[in-house]
Residue frames as qw, qx, qy, qz and C-alpha x, y, z in Angstrom:
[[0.335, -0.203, 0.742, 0.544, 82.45, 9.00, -89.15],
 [0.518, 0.474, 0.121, -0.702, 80.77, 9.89, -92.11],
 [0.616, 0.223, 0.754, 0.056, 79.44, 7.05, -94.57],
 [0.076, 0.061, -0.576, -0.811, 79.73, 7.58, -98.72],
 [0.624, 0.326, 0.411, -0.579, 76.03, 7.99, -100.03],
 [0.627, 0.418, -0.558, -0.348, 76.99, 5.87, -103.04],
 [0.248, 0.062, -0.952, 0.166, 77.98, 2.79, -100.56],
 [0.423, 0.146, 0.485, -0.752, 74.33, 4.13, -98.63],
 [0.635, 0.419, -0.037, -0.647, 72.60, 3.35, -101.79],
 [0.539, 0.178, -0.820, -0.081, 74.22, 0.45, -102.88],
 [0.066, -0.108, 0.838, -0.530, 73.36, -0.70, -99.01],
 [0.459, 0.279, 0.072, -0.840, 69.72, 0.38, -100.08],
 [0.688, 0.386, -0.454, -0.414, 69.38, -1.52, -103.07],
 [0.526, -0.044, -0.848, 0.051, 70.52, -4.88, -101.66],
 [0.220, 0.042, 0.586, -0.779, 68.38, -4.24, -98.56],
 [0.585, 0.349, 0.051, -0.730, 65.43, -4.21, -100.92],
 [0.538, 0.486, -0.646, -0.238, 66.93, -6.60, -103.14],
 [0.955, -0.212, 0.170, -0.115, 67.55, -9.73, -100.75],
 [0.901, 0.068, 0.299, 0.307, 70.38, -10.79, -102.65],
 [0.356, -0.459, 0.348, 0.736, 74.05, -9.28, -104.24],
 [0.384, 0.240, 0.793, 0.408, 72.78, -10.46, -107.63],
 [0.072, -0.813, -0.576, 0.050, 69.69, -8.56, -107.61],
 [0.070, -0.948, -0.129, 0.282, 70.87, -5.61, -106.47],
 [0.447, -0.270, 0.503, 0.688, 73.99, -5.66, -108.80],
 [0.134, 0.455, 0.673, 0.567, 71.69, -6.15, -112.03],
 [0.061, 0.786, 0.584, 0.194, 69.77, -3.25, -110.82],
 [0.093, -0.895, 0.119, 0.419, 72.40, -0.73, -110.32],
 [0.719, 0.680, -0.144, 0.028, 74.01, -1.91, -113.37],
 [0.028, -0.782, 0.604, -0.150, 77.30, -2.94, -111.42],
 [0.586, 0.012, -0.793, 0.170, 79.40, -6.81, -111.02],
 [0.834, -0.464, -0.269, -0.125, 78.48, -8.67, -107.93],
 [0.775, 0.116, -0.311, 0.538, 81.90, -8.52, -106.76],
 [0.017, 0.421, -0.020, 0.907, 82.16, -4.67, -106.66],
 [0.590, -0.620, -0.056, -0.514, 78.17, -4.45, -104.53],
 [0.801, -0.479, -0.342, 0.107, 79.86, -7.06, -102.10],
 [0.639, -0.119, -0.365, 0.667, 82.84, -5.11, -101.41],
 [0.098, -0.480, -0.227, -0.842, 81.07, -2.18, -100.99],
 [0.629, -0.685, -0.067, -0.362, 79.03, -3.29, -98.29],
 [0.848, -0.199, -0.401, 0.282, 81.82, -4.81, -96.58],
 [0.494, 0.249, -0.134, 0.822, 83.47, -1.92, -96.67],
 [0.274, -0.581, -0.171, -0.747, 80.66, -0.07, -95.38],
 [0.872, -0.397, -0.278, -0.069, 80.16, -2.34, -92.45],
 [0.605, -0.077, -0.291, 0.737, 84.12, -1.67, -91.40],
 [0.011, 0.514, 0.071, 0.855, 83.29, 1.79, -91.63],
 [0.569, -0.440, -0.369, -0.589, 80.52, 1.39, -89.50],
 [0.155, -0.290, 0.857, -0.398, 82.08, -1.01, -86.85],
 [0.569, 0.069, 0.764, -0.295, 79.01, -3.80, -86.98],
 [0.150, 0.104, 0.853, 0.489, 77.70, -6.19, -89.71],
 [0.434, 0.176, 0.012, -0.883, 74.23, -4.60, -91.19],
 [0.753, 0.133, -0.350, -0.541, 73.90, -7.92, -92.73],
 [0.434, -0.324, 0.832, -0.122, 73.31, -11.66, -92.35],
 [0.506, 0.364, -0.662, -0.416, 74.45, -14.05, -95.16],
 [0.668, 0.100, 0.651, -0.347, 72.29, -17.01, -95.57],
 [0.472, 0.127, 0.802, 0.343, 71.89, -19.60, -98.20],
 [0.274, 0.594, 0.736, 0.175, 69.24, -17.54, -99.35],
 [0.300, 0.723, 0.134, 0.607, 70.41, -14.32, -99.57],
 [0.177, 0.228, -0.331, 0.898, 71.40, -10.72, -97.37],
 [0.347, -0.650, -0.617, -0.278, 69.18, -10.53, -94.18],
 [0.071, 0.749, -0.192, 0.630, 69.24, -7.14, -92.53],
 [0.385, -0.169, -0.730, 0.538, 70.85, -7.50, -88.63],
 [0.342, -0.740, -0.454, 0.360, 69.09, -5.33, -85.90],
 [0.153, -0.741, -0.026, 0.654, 71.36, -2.54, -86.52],
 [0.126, -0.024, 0.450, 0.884, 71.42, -2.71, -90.26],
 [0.070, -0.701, -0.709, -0.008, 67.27, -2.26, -89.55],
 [0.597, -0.563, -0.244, 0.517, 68.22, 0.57, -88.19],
 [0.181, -0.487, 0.165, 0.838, 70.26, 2.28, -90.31],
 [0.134, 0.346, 0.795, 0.481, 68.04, 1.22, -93.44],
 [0.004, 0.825, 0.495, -0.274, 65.08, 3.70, -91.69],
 [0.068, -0.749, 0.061, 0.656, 67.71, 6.73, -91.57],
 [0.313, -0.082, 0.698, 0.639, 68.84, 5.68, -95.22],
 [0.207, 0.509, 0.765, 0.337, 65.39, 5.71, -96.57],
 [0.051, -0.913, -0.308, 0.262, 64.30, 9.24, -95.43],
 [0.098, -0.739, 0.363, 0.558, 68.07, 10.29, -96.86],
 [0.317, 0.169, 0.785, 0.504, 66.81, 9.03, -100.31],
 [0.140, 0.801, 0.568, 0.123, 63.62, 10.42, -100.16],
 [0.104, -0.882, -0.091, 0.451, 64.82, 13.97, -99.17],
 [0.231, -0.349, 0.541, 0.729, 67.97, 13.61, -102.08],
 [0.294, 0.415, 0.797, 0.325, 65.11, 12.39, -104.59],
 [0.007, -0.925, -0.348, 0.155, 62.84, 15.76, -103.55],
 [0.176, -0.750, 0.224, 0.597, 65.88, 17.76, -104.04],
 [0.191, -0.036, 0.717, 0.670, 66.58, 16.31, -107.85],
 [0.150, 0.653, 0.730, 0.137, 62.73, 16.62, -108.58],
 [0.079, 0.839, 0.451, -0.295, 63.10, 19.86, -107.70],
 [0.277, -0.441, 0.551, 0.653, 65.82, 20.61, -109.67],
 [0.060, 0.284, 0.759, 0.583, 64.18, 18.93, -113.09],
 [0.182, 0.763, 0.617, -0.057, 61.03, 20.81, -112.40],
 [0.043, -0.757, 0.187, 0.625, 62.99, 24.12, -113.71],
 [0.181, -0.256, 0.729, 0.609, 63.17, 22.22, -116.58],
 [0.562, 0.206, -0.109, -0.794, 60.32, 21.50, -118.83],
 [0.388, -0.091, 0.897, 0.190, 59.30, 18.05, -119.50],
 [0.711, 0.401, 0.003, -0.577, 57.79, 16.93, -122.83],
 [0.438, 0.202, -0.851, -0.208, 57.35, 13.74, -125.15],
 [0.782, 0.050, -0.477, -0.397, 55.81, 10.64, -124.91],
 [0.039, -0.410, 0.880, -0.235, 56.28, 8.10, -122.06],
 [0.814, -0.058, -0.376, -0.440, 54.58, 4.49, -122.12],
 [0.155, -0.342, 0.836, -0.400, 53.94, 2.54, -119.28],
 [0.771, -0.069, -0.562, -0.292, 52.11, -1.30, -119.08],
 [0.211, -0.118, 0.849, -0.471, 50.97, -3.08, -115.95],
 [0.169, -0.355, -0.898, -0.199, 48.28, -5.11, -115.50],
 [0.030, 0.505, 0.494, 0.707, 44.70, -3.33, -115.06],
 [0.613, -0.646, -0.386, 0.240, 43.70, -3.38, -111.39],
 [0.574, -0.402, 0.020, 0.714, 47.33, -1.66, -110.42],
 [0.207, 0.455, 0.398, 0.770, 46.70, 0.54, -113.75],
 [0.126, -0.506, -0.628, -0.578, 43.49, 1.76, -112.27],
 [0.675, -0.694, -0.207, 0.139, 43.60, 1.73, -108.41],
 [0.650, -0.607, -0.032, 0.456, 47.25, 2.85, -108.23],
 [0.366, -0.182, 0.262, 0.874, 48.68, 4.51, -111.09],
 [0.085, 0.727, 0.518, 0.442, 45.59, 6.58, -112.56],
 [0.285, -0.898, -0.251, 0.222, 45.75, 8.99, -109.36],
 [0.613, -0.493, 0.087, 0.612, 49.28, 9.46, -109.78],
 [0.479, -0.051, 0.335, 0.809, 49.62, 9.97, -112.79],
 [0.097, -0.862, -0.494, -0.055, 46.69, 12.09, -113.14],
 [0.077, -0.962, -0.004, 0.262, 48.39, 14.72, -110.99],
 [0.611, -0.170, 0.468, 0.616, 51.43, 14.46, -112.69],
 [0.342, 0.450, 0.664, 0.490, 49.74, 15.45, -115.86],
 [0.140, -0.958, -0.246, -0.051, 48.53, 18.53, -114.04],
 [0.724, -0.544, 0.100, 0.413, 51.76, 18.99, -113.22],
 [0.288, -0.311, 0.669, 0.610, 53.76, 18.70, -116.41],
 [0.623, 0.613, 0.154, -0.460, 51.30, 19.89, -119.46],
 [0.208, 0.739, -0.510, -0.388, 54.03, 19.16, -121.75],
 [0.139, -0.103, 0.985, 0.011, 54.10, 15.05, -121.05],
 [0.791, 0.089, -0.124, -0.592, 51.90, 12.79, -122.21],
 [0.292, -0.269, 0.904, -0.162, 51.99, 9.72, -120.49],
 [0.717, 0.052, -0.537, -0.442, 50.57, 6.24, -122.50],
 [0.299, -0.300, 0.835, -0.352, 49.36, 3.94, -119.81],
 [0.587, 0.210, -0.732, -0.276, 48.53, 0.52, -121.44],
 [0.704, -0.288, 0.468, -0.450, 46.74, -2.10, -119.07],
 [0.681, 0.358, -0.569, -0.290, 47.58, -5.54, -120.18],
 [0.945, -0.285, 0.140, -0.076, 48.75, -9.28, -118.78],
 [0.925, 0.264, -0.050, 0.268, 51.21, -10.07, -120.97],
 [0.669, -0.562, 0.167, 0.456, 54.55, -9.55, -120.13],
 [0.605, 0.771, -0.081, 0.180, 56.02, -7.18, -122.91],
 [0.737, -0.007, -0.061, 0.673, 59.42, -6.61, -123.84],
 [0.396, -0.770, 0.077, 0.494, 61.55, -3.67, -122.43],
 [0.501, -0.410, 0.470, 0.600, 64.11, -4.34, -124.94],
 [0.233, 0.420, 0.704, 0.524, 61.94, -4.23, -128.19],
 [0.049, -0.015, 0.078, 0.996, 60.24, -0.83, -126.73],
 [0.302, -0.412, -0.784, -0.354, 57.00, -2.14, -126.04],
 [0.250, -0.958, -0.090, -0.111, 56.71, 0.28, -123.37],
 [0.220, 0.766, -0.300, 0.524, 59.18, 2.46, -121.81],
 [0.123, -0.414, 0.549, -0.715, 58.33, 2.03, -118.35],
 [0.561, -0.050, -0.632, -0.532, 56.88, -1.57, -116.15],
 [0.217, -0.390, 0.652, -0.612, 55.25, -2.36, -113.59],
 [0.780, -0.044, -0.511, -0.357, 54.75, -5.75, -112.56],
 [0.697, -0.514, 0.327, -0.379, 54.18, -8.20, -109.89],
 [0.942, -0.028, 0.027, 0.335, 57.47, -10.70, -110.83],
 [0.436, -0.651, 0.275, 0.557, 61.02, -9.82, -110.96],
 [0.599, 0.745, -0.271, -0.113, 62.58, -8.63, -114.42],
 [0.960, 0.127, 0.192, 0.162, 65.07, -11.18, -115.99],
 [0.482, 0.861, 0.093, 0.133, 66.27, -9.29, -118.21],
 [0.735, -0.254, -0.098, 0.621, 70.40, -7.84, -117.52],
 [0.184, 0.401, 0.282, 0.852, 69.64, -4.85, -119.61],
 [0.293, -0.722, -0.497, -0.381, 66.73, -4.10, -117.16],
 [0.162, 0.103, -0.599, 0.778, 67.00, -1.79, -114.20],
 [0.534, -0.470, -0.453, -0.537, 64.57, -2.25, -111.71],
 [0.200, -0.292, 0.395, -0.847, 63.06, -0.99, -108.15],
 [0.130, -0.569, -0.768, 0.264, 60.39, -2.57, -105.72],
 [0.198, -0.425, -0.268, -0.842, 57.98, -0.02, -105.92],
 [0.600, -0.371, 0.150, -0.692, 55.62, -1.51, -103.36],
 [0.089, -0.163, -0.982, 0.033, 53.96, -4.74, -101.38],
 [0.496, -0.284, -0.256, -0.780, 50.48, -4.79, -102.12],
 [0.346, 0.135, 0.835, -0.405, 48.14, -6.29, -99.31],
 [0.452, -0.337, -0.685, -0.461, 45.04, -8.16, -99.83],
 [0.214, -0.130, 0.666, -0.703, 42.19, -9.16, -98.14],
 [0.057, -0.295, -0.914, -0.274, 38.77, -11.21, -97.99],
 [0.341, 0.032, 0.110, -0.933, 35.90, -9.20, -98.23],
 [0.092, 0.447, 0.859, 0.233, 32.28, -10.58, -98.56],
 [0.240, -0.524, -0.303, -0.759, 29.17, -8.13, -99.12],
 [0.125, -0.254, 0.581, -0.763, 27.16, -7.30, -95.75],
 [0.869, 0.047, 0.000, -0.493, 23.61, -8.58, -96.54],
 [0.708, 0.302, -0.638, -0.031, 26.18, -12.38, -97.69],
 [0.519, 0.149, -0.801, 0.258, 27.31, -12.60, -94.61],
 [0.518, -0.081, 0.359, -0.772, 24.55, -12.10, -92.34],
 [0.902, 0.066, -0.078, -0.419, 23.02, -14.92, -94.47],
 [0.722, 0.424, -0.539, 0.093, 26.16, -17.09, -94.74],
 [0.729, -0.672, 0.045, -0.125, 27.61, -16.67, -91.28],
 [0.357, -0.752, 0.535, 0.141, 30.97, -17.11, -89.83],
 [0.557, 0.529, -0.595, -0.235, 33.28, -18.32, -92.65],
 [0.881, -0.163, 0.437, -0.084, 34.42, -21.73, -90.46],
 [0.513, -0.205, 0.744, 0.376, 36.10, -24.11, -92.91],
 [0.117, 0.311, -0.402, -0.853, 33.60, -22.70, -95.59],
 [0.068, 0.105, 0.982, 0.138, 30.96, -24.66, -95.28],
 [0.062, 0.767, 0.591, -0.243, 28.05, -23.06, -96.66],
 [0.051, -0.677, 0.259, 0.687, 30.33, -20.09, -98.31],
 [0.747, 0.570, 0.257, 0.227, 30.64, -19.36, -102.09],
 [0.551, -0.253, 0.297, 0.738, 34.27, -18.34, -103.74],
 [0.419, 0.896, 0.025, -0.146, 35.13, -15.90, -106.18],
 [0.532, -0.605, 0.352, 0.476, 38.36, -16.49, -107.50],
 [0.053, 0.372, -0.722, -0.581, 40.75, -15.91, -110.64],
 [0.900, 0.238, -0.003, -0.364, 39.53, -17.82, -113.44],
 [0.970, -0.162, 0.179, 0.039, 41.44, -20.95, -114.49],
 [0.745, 0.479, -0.131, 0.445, 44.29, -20.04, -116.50],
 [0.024, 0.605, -0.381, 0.699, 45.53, -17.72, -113.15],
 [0.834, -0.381, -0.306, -0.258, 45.13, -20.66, -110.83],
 [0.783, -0.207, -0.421, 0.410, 48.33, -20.78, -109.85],
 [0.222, -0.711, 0.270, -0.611, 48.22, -16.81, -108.02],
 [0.066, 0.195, -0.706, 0.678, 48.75, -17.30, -104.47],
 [0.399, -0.018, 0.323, -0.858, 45.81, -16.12, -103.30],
 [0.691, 0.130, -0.519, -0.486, 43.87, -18.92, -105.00],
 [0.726, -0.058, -0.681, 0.068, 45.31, -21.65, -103.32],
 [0.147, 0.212, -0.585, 0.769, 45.22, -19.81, -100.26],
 [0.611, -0.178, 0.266, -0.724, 41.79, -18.98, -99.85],
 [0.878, -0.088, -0.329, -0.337, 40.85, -22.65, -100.93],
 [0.572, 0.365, -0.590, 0.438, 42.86, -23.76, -98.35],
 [0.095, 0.202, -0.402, 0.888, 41.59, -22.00, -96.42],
 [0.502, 0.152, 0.379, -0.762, 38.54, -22.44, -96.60],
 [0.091, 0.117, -0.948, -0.283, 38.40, -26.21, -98.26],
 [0.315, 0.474, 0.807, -0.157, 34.30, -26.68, -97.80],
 [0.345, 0.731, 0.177, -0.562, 33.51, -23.74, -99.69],
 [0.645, 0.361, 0.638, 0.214, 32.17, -24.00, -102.77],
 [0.138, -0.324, 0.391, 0.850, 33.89, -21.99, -105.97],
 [0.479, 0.416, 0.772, -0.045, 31.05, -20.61, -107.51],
 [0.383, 0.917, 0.069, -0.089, 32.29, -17.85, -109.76],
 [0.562, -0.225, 0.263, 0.751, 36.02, -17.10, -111.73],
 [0.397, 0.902, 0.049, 0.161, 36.69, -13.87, -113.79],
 [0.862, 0.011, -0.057, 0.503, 39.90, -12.63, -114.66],
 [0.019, -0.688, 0.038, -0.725, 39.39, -8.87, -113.30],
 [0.248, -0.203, -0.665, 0.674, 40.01, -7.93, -109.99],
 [0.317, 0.221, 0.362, -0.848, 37.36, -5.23, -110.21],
 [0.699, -0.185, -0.460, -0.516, 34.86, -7.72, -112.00],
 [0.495, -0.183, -0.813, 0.245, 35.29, -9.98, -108.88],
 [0.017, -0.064, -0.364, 0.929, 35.19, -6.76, -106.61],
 [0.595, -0.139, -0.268, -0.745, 31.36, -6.08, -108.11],
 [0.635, -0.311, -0.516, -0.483, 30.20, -9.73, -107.75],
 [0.450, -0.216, -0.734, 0.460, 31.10, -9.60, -104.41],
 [0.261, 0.013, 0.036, -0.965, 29.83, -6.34, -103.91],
 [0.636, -0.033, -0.320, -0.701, 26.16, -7.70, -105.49],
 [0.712, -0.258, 0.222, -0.614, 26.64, -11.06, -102.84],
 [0.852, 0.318, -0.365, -0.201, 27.67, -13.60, -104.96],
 [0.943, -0.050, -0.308, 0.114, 30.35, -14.88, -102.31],
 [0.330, -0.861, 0.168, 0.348, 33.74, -14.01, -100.91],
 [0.708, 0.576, -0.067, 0.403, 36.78, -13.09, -102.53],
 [0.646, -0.473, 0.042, 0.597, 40.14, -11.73, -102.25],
 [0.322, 0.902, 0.184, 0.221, 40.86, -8.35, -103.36],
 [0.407, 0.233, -0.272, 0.840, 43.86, -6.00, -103.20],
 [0.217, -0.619, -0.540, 0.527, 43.18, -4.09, -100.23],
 [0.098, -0.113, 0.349, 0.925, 43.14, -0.74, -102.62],
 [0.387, -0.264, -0.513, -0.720, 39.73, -1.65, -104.29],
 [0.340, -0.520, -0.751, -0.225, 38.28, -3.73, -101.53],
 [0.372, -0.339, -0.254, 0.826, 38.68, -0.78, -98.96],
 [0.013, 0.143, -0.173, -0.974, 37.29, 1.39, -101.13],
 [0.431, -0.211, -0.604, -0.636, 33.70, -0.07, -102.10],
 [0.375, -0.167, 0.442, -0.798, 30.91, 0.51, -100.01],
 [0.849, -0.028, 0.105, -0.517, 28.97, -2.44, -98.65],
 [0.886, 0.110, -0.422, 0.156, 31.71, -4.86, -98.70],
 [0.535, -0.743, 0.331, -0.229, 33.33, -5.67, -94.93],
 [0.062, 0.463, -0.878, 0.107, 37.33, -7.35, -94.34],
 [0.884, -0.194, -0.240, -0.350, 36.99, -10.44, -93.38],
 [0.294, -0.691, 0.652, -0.108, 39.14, -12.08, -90.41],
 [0.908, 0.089, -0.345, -0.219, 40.53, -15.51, -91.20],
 [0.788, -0.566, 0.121, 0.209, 43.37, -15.45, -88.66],
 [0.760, -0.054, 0.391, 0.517, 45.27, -14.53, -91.45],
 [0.464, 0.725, -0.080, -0.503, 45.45, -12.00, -94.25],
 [0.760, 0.632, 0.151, -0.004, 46.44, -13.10, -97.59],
 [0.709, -0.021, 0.223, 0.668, 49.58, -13.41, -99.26],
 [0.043, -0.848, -0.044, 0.527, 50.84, -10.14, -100.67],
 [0.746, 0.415, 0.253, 0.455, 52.79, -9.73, -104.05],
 [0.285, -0.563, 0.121, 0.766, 55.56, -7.29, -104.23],
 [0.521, 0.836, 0.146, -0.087, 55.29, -4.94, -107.16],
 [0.708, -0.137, 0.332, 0.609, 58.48, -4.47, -109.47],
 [0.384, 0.854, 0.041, -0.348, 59.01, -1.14, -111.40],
 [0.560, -0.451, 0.481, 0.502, 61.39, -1.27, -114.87],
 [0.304, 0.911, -0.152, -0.235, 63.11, 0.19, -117.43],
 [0.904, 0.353, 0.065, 0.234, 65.40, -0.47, -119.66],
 [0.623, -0.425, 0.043, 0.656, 69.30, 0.67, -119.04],
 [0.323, 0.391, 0.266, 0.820, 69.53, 2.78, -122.29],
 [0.219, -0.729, -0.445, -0.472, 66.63, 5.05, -120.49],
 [0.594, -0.358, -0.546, 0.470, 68.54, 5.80, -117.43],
 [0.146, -0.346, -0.113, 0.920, 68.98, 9.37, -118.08],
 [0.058, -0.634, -0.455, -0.623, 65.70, 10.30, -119.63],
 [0.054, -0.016, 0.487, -0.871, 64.47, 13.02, -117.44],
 [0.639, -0.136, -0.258, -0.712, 61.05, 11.99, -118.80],
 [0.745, -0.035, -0.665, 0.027, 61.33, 8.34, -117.36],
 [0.365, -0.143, -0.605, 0.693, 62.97, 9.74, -114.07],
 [0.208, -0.184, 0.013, -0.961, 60.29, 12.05, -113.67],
 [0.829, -0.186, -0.411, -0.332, 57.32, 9.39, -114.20],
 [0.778, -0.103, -0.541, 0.301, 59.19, 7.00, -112.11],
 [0.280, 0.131, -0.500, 0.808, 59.53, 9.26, -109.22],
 [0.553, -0.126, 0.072, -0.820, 56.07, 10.36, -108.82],
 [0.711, 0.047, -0.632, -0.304, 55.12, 7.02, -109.64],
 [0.558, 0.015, -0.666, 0.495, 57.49, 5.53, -106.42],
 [0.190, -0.151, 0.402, -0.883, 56.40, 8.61, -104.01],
 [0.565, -0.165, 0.004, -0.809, 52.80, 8.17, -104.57],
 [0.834, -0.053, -0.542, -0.091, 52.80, 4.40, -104.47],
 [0.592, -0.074, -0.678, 0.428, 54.81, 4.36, -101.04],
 [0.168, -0.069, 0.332, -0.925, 52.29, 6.84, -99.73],
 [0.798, -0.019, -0.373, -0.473, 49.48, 4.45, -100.98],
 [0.731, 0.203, -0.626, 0.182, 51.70, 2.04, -98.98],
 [0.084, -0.379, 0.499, -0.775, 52.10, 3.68, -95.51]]
């Protein structure tokens, strides 16, 4: 029996999504409509893909399952539209805003080749904190580590970034086995980004150790661990990637933080936006693997 790839993708999207809501407001369709859709998909099917909980759509065994074959028949329809719009030319102006770490570690490569790609674009990537508006055109295209409010917004998980605790090699030869942290120095966020996760994790975690640096850069923390000054928690992206700093086991890794890509609804059919935002998604969920 052969399954509609419009009820596949609506399956998709609340797979990813957790919840009807969600995945309504990001395919731009009522809650009503995405629920009879999957029901309908699920008769089709002959078993339930989901399981409804207080807290939202959790995938059964066999909607695991089909969610694998689903992604690989997204990625292959996506490759076929990319190649399609590459016969086209792409030019103009696209602005995208995330915060500077994710700017620098994850979307500089991409969009790099892109740009080799497509001479004609010219892509404005804007590092920043604040949360700009979509709707006022303060960028085009955003990627951030909360969901988007917004009803006008359409928006995609892009990724789950990992962390980890890194400390320099000479630090912890001298420091020895973290323990409850007695004898350790922190690096963490500075105060006004106290309430990240990762903050109250690592002190938690390590509740003797003493917090003897904050900065509000992942890759200024990434250095003064790098130069000794203590552990920290980095996105596995940067701390992976600097020599002379070594994982650290705590029995645990670190919370993660999903990433959120988005765009405003009026932009659905730029081919400049879907262009960015496809390279963008590939290369991030190859950065992901």
């Amino acid at each position: 029996m052969k399954a509609n790839w419009d009820d596949l993708k609506i399956f998709l999207t609340v797979a990813r999504a957790g919840t009807l809501g969600a995945a309504a407001r990001a395919l731009g369709q009522s809650q009503p409509t995405m629920g009879r859709r999957v029901r309908a998909l699920e008769d089709q099917l002959g078993y339930a893909l989901f399981q409804r909980t207080d807290d939202g759509f959790l995938l059964t065994g066999e909607g695991e399952a089909v969610l694998e074959h689903v992604r690989q028949m997204e990625h292959e329809a996506d490759a076929v539209v990319r190649k399609l719009a590459g016969r086209q030319r792409l030019e103009g102006l696209l602005r995208v805003s995330t915060i500077e770490w994710f700017g620098t570690h994850m979307l500089a490569p991409v969009f790099a080749r892109f740009s080799a790609d497509n001479p004609g674009m010219t892509i404005e990537l804007v590092t920043e904190t604040r949360l700009v508006s979509l709707a006022r055109r303060e960028a085009d295209l955003v990627f951030r580590f909360r969901q988007f409010d917004d009803p006008d917004v359409i928006q995609r998980k892009a990724m789950h970034a990992r962390f980890g605790v890194y400390g320099a090699g000479a630090y912890l030869k001298q420091a020895g086995p973290p323990g409850d942290g007695a004898g350790h120095r922190l690096i963490i966020m500075e105060t006004a980004y106290s309430e990240l996760v990762d903050v109250a994790w690592i002190t938690r975690r390590l509740p003797r150790a003493h917090v003897a640096l904050r900065a509000n850069s992942r890759d200024v923390q990434a250095n003064l661990c790098r130069g000794g000054a203590g552990l920290a928690v980095l996105p596995r992206c940067i701390g992976d990637g600097l020599r002379g700093l070594r994982l650290v086991d705590l029995g645990e890794p670190p919370p993660g933080r999903d990433v959120w890509a988005g765009y405003h609804k009026d932009l659905k059919r730029s081919p400049r936006l879907r262009a960015v935002l496809d390279a963008a998604l590939d290369g991030l969920r190859e950065a992901d693997a």
